[in-house]
C-alpha angles and dihedrals in degrees: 000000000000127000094276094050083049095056104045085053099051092052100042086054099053102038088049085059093064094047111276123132115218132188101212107203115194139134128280105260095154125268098348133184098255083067089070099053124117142248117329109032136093132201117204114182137220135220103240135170119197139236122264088230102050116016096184090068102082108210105203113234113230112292107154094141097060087050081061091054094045099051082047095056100034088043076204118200097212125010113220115210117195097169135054091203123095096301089047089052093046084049099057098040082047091061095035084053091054109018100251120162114250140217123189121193109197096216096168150027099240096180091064094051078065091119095072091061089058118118093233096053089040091057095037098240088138086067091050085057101052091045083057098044090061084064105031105059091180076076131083149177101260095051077079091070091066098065087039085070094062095105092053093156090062088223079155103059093042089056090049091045089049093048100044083046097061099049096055095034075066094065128094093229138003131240107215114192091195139026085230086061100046083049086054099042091060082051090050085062093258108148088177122121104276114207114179112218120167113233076232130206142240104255095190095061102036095044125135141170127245107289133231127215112257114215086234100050109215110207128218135203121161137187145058112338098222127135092256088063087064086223085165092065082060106058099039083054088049084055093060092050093048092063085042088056114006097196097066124107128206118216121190111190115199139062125235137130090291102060099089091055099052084046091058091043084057089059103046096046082056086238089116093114094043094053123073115192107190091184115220118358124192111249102233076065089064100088095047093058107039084072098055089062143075117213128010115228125194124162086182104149089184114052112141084197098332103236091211101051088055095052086046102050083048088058089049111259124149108219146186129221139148134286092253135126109309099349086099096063094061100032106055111208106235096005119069098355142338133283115208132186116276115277091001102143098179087043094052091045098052096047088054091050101048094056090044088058095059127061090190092054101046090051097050090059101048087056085053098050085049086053098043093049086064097070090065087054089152103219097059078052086049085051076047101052093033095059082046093052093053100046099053094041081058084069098096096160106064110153118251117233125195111203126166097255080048077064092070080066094068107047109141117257108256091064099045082060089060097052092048089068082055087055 
């Protein structure tokens, strides 16, 4: 699961258990871990297809139909969306159709996922490139980049941002993860009620001691590894400290489209024997693996709040991150670990290293992470999300809107019979 499905499932589960009922509407992917979840709570699955690019992300197939059974039967009071993609556009036709109060959490920064949508990744030529580049060595990673700036006039990215804006534009208020989003989305032209709530953590599970500074410094980065991450910025600033302390090691825990590169460019920067990849590692293993670690790195340029820096800051790691979107609000520049300036390899390198070099300092910042996790405690989110909850389900008068996708609502129900075979 990624940090959104994360998210949605924390908060279901413990809302359920005080006496809430949830659907839950989300795409196939197998046997998945919303399935397992307890009373009060329905799943009700999606047909879905995936993108060339990135076969991990699920892209539900047109079911509106199936939205219209499901309102019947829930007979829901308010209608959470946590995507802009084609749920999130069923959700919130769904609410305009019947009136239903709607939350929107903005999760992720969509307009920044833009470079799956690219020709050359759609059609896997980016694959191509990286089977060449093995042997041709006269070729390297970052020639990639130059076909990556085809699209310079992020036509792209401005089509993503209109749509996801006017989906959420749509909502009747706004869940913000972090008080840096909320900051971006008014900048993103949103005039909606804005309200911040954590995605929170489980404090009990991720929890950790102040830490003391090992004499072989054992690196850290999580998530999915996908292009968008900037994983490669990691590892060309690991390099750097490598030569800085040789006897430190890098581990980057997670799978995604851009693992095989990162394992070329290894390779290429002679670090190979110093990485570990261990490839995808179920979640309930997490708390278990932040301790055993020094320092937290993330290059990420596009965290709405950054899940795992939270859960490794609550186990007591200092980190280092860049100075984009929500990553400032977790990593406290100066006080339990550095901010640098995005893409900024040296800069990255020699924050890492000057907190390796000195064990007070070290010290001093883990105390600080432990201190800054306290404040996502998730029960007092779930308070947060609970009070929300009530106040927009009081909103018994939305205006109705008939559009001609809303139309697809209303499609008679013999009809709706037949669609439901092509589910």
């Amino acid at each position: 699961m990624d940090g959104v499905a994360i998210s949605m499932r924390n908060f279901a589960d413990l809302l359920a258990k005080r006496g809430h009922t949830f659907a839950i509407c989300c795409p196939k992917y197998g046997e998945g871990d919303f399935d397992s979840l307890g009373d009060g709570i329905r799943v009700e699955r999606f047909r879905s297809g995936y993108l060339p690019s990135y076969p991990d992300i699920k892209v539900v197939l047109p079911s509106p139909t199936k939205i219209k059974r499901i309102i019947k039967e829930f007979e829901p009071d308010l209608v959470h969306i946590h995507t802009p993609g084609l749920l999130g556009l069923y959700g919130i036709n769904a609410t305009e159709k019947y009136g239903i109060p709607t939350i929107g959490t903005y999760h992720t920064l969509m307009s920044e996922q833009e470079m799956y949508l690219s020709f050359y990744r759609l059609l896997k030529l980016d694959k191509l490139f990286l089977r060449v580049s093995k042997s041709n060595k006269k070729l390297k990673m970052k020639d990639l980049g130059k076909i990556e700036k085809f699209d310079k006039f992020n036509i792209r990215k401005k089509i993503i941002l209109k749509i996801s804006n006017n989906i959420y534009e749509r909502c009747d208020l706004i869940i913000s993860p972090s008080h840096l989003i909320e900051k971006q989305l008014r900048e993103f032209g949103l005039k909606t009620k804005i309200a911040v709530i954590s995605n929170g953590l489980d404090l009990t599970s991720f929890k950790g001691s102040i830490k003391q500074l090992g004499s072989a410094p054992k690196l850290l980065h999580v998530g999915r590894i996908s292009y968008e991450k900037n994983c490669d910025v990691i590892l060309n600033s690991f390099k750097l400290i490598h030569d800085e302390i040789p006897d430190s090691t890098l581990t980057i825990i997670g799978d995604g489209p851009a693992l095989p590169s990162l394992k070329v460019q290894a390779q290429n920067l002679g670090v190979e024997n110093f990485v570990t990849f261990t490839g995808f590692i179920k979640r309930e293993q997490l708390p278990e693996e932040y301790p055993k670690y020094d320092l937290f790195l993330t290059a990420s340029t596009m965290e709405t709040q950054g899940l795992v820096i939270l859960e490794s800051v609550a186990c007591g790691l200092p980190a280092v991150g860049v100075d984009s979107f929500a990553i400032p609000e977790l990593i406290h520049d100066g006080k339990n670990g550095y901010i640098a300036k995005p893409f900024d390899i040296k800069g990255i390198a020699e924050k890492a290293i000057s907190i390796l070099k000195d064990p007070v300092l070290y010290e001093k910042f883990s105390k600080e992470s432990l201190k800054i996790s306290k404040s996502h405690e998730m029960n007092s989110c779930v308070d947060k999300m609970e009070e929300v909850y009530k106040t927009i389900a009081s909103v018994k008068n939305k205006k109705k809107r008939n559009t001609l996708i809303n139309m697809l609502f209303s499609l008679p129900d013999p009809l709706d019979q037949f669609l439901r075979y092509f589910e």
